[in-house]
N, CA, C and O of each residue as an XYZ file, in Angstrom:
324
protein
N      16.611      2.766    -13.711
C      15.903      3.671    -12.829
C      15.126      2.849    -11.802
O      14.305      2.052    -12.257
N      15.248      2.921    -10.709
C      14.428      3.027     -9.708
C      12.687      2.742     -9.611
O      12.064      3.711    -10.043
N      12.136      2.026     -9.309
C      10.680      1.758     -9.630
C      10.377      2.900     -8.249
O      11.129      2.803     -7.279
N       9.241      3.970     -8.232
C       8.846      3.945     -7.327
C       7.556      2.705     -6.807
O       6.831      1.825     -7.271
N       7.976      3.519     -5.292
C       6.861      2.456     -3.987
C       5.438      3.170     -3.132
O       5.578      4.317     -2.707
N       4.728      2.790     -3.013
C       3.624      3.460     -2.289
C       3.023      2.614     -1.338
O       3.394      1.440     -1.350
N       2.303      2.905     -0.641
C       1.751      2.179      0.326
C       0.309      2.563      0.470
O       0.148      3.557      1.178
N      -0.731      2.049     -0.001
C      -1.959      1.868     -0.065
C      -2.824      1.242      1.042
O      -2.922      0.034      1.261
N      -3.383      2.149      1.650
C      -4.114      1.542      3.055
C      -5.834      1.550      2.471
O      -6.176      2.259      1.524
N      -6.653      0.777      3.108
C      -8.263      0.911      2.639
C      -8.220      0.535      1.427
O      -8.958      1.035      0.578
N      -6.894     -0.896      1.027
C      -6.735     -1.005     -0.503
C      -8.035     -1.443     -1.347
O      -8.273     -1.384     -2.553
N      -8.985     -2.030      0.044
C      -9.763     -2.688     -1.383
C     -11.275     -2.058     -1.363
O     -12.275     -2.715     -1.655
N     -11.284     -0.726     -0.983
C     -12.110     -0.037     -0.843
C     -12.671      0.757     -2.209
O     -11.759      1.579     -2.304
N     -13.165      0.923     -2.828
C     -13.572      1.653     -4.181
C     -12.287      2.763     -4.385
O     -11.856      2.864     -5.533
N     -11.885      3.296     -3.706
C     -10.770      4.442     -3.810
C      -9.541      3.643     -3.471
O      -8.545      3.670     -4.195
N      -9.585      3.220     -2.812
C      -8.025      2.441     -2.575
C      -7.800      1.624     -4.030
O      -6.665      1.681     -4.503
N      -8.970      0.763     -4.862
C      -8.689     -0.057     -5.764
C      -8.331      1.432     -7.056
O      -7.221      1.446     -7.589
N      -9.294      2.469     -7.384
C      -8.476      3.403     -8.178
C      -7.224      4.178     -7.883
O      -6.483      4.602     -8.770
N      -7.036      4.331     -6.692
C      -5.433      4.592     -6.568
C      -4.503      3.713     -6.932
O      -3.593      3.995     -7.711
N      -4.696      2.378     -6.294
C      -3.705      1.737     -7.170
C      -4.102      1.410     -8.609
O      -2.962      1.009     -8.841
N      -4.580      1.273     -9.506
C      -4.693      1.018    -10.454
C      -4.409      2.673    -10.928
O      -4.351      2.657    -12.158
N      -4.258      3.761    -10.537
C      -3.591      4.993    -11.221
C      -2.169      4.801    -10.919
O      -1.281      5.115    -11.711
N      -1.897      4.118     -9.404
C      -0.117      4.232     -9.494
C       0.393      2.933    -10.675
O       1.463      2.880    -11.281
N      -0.512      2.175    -10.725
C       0.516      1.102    -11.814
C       0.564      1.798    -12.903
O       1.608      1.557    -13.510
N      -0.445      2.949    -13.696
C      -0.392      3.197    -14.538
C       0.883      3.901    -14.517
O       1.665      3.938    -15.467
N       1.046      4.438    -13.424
C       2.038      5.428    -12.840
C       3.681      5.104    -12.915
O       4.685      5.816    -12.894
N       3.364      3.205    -13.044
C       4.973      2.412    -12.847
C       5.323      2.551    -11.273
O       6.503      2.647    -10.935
N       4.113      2.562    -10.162
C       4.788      2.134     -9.258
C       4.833      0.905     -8.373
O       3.814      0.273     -8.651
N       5.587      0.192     -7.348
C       5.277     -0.775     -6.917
C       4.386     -0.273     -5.912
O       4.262      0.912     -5.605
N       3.760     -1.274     -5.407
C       2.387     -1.007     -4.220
C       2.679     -1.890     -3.231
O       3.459     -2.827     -3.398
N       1.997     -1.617     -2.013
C       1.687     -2.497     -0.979
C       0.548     -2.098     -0.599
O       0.184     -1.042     -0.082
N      -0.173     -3.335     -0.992
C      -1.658     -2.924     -0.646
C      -2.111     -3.550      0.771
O      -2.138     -4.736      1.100
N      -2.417     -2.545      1.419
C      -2.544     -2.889      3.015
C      -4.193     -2.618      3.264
O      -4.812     -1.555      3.274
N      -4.714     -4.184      3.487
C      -6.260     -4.376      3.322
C      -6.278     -5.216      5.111
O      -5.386     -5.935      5.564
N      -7.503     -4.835      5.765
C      -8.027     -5.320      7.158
C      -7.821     -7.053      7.080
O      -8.243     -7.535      6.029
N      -7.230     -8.027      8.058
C      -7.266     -9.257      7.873
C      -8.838     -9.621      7.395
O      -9.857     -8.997      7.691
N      -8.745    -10.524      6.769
C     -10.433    -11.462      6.239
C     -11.463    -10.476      5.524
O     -12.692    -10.439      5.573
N     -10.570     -9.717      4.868
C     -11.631     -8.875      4.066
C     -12.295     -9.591      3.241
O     -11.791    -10.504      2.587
N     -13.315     -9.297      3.198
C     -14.395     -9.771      2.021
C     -14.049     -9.202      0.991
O     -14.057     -9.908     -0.017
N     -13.642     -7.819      0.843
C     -13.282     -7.396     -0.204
C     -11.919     -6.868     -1.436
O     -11.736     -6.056     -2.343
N     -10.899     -8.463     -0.367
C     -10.282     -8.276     -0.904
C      -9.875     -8.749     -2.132
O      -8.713     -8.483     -2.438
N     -10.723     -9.560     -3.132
C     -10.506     -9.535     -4.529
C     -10.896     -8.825     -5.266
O     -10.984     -9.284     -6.405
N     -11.244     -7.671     -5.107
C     -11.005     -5.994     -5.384
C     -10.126     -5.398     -5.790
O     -10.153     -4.534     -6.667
N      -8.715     -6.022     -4.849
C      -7.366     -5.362     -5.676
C      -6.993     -5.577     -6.506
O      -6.950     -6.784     -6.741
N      -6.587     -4.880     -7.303
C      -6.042     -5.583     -8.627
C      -5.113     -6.227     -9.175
O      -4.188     -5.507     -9.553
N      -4.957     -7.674     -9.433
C      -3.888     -8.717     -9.628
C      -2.440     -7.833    -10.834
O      -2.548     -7.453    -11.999
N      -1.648     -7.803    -10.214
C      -0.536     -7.150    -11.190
C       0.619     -7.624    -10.297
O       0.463     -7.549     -9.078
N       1.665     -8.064    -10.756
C       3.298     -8.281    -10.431
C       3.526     -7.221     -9.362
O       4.030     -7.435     -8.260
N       3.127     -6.150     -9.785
C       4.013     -4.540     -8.921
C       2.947     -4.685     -7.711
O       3.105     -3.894     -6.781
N       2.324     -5.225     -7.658
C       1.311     -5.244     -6.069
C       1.016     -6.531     -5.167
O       0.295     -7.502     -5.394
N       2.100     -6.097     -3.679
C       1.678     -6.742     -3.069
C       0.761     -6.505     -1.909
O       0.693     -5.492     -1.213
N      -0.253     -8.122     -1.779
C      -1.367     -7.987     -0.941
C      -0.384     -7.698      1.043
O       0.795     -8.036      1.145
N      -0.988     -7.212      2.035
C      -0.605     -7.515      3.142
C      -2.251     -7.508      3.517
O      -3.121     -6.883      2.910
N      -2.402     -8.263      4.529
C      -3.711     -8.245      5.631
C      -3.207     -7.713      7.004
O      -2.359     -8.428      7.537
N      -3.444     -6.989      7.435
C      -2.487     -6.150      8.389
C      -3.628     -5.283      8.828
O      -4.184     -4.569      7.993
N      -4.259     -5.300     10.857
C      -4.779     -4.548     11.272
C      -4.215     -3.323     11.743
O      -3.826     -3.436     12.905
N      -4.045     -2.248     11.272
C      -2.566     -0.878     11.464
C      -3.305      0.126     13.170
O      -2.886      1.103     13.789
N      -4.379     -0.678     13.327
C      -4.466     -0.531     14.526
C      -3.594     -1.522     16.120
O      -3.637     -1.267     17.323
N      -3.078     -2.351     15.550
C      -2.745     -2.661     16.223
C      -0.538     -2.599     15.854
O       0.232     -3.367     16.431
N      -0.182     -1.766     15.059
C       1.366     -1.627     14.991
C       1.798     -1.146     16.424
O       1.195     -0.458     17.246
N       3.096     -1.761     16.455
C       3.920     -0.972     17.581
C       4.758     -0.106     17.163
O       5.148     -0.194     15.999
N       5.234      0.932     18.010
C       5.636      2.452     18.125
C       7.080      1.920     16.875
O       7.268      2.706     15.947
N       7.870      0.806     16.927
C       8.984      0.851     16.482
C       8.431      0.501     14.740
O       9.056      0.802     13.723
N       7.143     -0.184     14.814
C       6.476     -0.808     13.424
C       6.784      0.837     12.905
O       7.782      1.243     12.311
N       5.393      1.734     13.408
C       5.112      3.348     12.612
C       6.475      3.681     12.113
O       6.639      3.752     10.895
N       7.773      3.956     13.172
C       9.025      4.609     13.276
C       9.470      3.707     11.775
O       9.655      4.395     10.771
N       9.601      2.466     11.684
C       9.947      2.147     10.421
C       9.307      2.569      9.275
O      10.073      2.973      8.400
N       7.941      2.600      8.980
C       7.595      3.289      8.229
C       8.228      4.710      7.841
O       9.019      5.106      6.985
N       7.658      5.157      8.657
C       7.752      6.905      8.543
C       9.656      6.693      7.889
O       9.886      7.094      6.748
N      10.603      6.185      8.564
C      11.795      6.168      8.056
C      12.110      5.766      6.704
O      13.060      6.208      6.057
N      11.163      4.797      6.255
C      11.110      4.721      4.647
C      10.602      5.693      3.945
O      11.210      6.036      2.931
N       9.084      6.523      4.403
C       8.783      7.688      4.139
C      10.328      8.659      3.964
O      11.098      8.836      3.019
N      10.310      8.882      4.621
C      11.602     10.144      5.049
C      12.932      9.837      3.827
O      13.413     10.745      3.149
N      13.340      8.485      3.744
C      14.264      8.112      2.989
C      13.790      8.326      1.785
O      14.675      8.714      1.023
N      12.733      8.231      1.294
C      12.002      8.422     -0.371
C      12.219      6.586     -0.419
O      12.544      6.306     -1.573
N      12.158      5.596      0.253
C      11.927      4.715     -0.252
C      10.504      4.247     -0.558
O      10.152      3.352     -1.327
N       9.868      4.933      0.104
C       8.170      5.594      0.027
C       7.281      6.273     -0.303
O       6.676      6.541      0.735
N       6.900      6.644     -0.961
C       6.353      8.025     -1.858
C       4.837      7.709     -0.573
O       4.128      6.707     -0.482
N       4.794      9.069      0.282
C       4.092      9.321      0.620
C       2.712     10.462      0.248
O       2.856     11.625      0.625
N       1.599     10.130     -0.382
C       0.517     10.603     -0.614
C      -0.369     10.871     -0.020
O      -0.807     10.011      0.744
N      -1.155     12.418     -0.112
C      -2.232     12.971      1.132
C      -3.472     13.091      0.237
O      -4.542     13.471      0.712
């Protein structure tokens, strides 16, 4: 089976660190998407299924989002509101 994937933004924020630590419980892989030079990013929680990115998502280009959203759309993404 298939691992699901999520994508975690504000990862190392008090809520970003319990979301992911509910999706591992969950069995999913993560990408934890934290502001470059966070201070707070040893917050996230060290596990195999999570990787760190430092990534300002203010600054993506139109074709960056379009890839996203297309993994969204494909279910290679489990998108959460």
């Amino acid at each position: 089976m298939l691992m699901k994937k999520a994508i975690v933004t504000g990862a190392s924020s008090m809520i970003g660190v319990a979301l992911i630590n509910f999706l591992l419980i969950e069995d999913y892989e993560i990408i934890a998407i934290t502001r470059p030079n966070s201070k707070k990013i040893d917050n996230i929680p060290k596990d195999e299924n999570v990787s760190i990115v430092e990534c300002d998502l203010s600054n993506l280009t139109s074709s960056e989002i379009q890839f996203i959203k297309n993994q969204i759309d494909r279910g290679s993404i489990v998108k959460i509101n």
